[in-house]
C-alpha positions as CSV (number, residue, x, y, z in Angstrom):
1,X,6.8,-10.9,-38.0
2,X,6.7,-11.9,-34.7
3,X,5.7,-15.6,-33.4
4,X,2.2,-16.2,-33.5
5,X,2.8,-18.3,-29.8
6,X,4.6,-15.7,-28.5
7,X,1.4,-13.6,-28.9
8,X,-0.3,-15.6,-26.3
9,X,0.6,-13.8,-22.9
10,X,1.9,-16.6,-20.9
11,X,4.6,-17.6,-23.4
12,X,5.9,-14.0,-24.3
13,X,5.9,-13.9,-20.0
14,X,8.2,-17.2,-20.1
15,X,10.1,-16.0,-23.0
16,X,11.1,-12.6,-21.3
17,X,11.9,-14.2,-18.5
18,X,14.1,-16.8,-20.4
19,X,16.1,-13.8,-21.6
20,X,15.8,-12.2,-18.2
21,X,15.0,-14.1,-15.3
22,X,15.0,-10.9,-12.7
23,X,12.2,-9.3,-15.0
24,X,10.2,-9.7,-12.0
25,X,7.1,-7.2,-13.6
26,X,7.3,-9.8,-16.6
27,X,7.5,-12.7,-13.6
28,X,3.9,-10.9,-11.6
29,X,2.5,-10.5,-15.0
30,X,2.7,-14.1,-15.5
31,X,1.6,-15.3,-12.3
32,X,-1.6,-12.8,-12.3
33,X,-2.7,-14.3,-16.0
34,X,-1.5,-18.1,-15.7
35,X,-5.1,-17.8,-13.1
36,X,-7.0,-17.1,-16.0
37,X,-5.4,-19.7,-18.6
38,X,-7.5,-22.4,-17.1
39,X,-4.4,-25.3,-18.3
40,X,-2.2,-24.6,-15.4
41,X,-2.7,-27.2,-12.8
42,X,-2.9,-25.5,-9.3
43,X,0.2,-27.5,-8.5
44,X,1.9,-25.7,-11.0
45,X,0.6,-22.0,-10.3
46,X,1.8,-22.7,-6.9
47,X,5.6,-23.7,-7.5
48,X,5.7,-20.8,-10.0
49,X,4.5,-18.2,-6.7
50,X,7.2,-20.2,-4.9
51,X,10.0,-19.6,-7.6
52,X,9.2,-16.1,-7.9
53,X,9.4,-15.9,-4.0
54,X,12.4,-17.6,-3.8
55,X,13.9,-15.5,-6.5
56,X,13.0,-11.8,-4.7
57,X,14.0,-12.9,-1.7
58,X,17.7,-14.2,-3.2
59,X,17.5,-10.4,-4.5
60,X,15.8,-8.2,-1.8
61,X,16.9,-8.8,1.9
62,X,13.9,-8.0,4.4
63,X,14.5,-5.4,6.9
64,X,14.8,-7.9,10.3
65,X,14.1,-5.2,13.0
66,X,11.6,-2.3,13.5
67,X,11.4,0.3,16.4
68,X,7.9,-0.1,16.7
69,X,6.5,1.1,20.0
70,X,5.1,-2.2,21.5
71,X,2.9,-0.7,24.0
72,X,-0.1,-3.1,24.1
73,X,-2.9,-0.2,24.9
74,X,-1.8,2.1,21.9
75,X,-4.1,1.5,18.8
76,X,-2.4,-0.6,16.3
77,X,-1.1,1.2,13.1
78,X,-2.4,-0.2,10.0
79,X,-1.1,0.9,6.4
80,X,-2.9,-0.6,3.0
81,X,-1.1,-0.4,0.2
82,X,-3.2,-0.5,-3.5
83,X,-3.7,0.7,-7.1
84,X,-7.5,0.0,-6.4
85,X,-8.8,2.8,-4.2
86,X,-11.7,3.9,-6.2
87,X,-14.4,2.4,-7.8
88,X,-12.7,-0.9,-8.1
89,X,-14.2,-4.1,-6.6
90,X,-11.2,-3.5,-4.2
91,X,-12.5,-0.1,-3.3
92,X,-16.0,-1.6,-2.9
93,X,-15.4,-4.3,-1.0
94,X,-13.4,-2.1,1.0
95,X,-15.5,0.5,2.3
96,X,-17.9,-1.4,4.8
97,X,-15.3,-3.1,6.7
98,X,-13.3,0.2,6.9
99,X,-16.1,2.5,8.2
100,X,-16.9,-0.7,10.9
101,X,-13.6,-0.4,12.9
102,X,-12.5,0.8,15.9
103,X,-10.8,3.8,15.5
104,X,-9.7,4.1,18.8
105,X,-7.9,0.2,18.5
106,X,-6.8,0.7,14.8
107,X,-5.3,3.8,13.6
108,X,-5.8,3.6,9.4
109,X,-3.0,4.5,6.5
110,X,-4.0,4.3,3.1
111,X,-1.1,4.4,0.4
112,X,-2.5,5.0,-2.7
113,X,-0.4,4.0,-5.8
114,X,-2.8,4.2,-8.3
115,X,-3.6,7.5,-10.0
116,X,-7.6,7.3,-10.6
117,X,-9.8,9.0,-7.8
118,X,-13.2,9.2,-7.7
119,X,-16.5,9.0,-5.3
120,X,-15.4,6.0,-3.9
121,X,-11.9,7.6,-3.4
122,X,-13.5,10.0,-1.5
123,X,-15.6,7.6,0.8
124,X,-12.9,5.7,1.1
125,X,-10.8,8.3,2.7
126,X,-13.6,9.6,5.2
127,X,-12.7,6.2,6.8
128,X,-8.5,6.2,6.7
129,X,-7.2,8.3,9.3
130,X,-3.9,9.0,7.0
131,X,-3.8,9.4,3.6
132,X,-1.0,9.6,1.5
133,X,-1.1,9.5,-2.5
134,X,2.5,7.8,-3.8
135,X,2.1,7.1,-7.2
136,X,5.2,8.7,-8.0
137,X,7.3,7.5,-4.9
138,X,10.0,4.3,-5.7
139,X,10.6,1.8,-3.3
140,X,13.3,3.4,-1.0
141,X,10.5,6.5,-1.0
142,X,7.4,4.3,0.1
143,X,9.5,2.0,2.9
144,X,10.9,5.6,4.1
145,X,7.5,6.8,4.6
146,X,6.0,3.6,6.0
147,X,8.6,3.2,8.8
148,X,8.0,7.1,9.3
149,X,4.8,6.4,10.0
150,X,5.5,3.4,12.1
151,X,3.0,1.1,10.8
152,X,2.9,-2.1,12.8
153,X,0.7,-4.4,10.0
154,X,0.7,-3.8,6.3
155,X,-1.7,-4.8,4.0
156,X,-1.3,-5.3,0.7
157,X,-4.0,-5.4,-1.7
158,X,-2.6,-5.8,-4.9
159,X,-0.9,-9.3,-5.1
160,X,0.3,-9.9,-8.8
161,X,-2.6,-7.6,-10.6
162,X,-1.6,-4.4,-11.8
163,X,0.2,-1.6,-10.1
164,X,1.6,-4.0,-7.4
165,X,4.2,-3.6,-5.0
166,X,5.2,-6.7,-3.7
167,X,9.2,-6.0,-4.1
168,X,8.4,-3.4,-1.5
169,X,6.6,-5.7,0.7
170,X,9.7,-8.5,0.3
171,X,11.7,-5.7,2.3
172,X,9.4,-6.1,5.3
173,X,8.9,-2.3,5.9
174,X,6.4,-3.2,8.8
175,X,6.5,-6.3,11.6
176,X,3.6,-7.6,10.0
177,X,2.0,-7.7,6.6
178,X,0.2,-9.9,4.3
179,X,-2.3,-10.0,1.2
180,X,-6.0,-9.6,1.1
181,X,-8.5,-8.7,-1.1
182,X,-7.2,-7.7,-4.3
183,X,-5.5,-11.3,-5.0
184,X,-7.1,-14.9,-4.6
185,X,-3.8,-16.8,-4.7
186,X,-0.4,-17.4,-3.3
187,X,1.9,-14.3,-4.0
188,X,4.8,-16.5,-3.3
189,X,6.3,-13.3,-0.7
């Protein structure tokens, strides 16, 4: 039978990545649950999200230049990136700050990697300029599509819960990006 330790999720995380220490889905996994453990010190959950940075970025090297146009007057292009656009707290948290911008200073993108739609779905994209559902699309796909689209800040709203893509966001497919929402802690990206 298997372990009765290795039943809890946290050891069967370390475990896999003992055996394989670029499982980085086994590595997110771990980070996302070690918050809800409650015996990780903070100190700890930290250097973990600083490993696992340390370890993608020894793996994925980040784009260093983008063609962006840098005209100051053009509205900025803004791409979100999520599993969560539906009736999610993500999608409801969402919605009002969405329908108050500017849509003549921010021109939205949503990528949607989730496969769930729904009436929040549907609100949601009333407010996003450009939406494009990529469930199906890899890496190389998404950062193709994102740089086609020129987007100048991308926001991911994932972080380590499920149906990330923070390797995507280690190759810096925009000038700008960052996490909000949909994760309270440090990615370690």
């Amino acid at each position: 039978g298997v372990d009765a330790e290795l039943t809890k999720p946290s050891i069967a995380y370390r475990e896999t990545l003992r055996l394989k220490p670029d499982h980085f889905a086994a590595w997110s996994a771990l980070l996302f649950n070690i918050n809800y453990l409650g015996d990780e010190p903070v100190a700890g959950m930290v250097t973990e999200a600083k490993a696992y940075g340390e370890a993608v970025a020894a793996r994925i090297r980040p784009r260093t230049a983008h063609a962006n146009d840098r005209d100051p007057n053009r509205p900025l292009r803004v791409g979100l990136i999520s599993a969560d656009l539906h009736n999610h707290p993500v999608g409801r948290f969402l919605e009002h700050p969405l329908a108050a911008l500017d849509n003549g200073k921010v021109e939205l993108f949503a990528y949607a990697t989730g496969i769930y739609e729904d009436d929040m779905t549907e609100r949601l994209k009333a407010s996003i300029a450009h939406w494009r559902d990529v469930p199906d699309l890899d890496d190389d796909a998404l950062e193709r599509q994102i740089r086609a689209d020129r987007i100048d800040i991308l926001v991911d709203l994932s972080g380590h819960s499920g149906g990330n893509r923070l390797l995507l966001f280690a190759r810096k497919p925009a000038p700008v990006a960052f996490t909000w929402l949909g994760y309270f802690a440090t990615t370690g990206i």
